[in-house]
C-alpha positions, 0 to 999 in steps of 0.5 A: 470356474463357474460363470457365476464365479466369473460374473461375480469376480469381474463384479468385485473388480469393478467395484474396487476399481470404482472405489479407488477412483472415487477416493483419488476423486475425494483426495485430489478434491479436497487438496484442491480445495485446500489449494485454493483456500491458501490462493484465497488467504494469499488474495485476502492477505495482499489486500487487507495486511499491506504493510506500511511502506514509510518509515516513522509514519506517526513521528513516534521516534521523537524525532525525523528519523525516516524523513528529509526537511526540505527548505529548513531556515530562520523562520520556516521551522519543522520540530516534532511534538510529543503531544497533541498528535493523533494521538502522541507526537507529531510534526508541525510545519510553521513557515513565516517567510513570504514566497517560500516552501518548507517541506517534508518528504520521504521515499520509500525503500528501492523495489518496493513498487515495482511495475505497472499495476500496483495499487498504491493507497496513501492516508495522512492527518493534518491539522490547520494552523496559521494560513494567512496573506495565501498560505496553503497546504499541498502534498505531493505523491510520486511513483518513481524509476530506480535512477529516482526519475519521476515516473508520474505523480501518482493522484497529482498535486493533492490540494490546496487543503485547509484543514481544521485548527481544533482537530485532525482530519484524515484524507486518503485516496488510491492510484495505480503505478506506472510502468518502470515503478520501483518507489515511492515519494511523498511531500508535504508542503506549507506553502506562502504567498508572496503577500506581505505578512504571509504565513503557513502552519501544518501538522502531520501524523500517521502518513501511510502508504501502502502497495498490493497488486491489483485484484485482477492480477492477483486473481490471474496469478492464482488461477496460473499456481492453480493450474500448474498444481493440478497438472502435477498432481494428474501426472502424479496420479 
């Protein structure tokens, strides 16, 4: 063999070996591109699709199915409504005894939120009724342990509202869980006052809460799969 014939044949190795790295460059690219592609869709989907944890958040059953009354008694009724919701059924709260407390609550399901770190938003309507002699609204919202021991009261005791009486009004707000989290609770309260003729009416519709890990830790998370993934796959190659 001729020097030329060696030059050209270590030519021709190099080249192939070249060109087998960079189609390993271009395939191990384009997996990892599609891998942080999903990582991004899992990110997006935490955040955006969070599923409503209560169950007959808007009434729509026709009836409490989901939720507990608290207090329920001759003159401190709670009774669904099919219309003049937001926009159907309803429940409406009419409390006429004097220093009391009707109330709705409902906990959500055990290990929906688990641990410290969860971003919980929460979301309701209300529409005012009667307030008279200190009549109030509040609403309460814990993150509580498994045994169902209050943990903290997530954004506190929400309140006192007054909302409209010719239309609905949405509040919503965030917080973060504790450590030891499993569920949720949530309380709606038409309150009165120990004044003589006091009164408390409130509607309720479309009660939302939703849980996702925070941002920080999701993105953690994604760089940990990530990382896993691209040492497999260099082992493999």
């Amino acid at each position: 063999m001729t020097l030329d014939s060696k030059t050209t044949q270590k030519q021709n190795t190099v080249t192939g070996s070249s060109h087998r790295t960079k189609s390993l460059i271009m395939r191990i690219t384009v997996k990892t591109i599609a891998a942080l592609t999903g990582l991004v869709g899992l990110l997006i989907g935490n955040t955006v699709f969070a599923q409503n944890l209560i169950q007959n958040p808007g009434f729509g059953t026709g009836d409490l199915t989901g939720w507990t009354p608290l207090n329920a008694a001759t003159g401190a009724i709670i009774s669904v409504l099919p219309t003049g919701g937001n926009p159907t059924d309803y429940v409406w709260l009419n409390n006429s005894l004097e220093a009391y407390n009707l109330a709705l609550s409902q906990s959500t399901p055990n290990g929906s939120v688990v641990g410290a770190g969860v971003v919980v938003n929460y979301s309701f309507d209300l529409l005012g009724g009667n307030q008279a002699a200190g009549g109030v609204d509040f609403i309460h919202i814990f993150d509580e342990a498994a045994n169902g021991a209050v943990l903290s009261q997530g954004p506190g005791l929400l309140g006192p509202y007054f909302p409209p009486t010719t239309s609905w009004t949405t509040y919503s707000g965030s917080f973060t869980t504790m450590a030891g989290s499993d569920h949720l609770y949530i309380e709606f309260d038409a309150t009165t006052g120990a004044n003589s003729g006091s009164m408390d009416q409130m509607g309720i519709d479309n009660v939302i809460l939703t849980a996702a890990p925070e941002p920080t830790t999701l993105c953690l998370a994604a760089v940990g799969l990530l990382g896993v993934w691209t040492l497999r796959r260099g082992r493999k190659a």
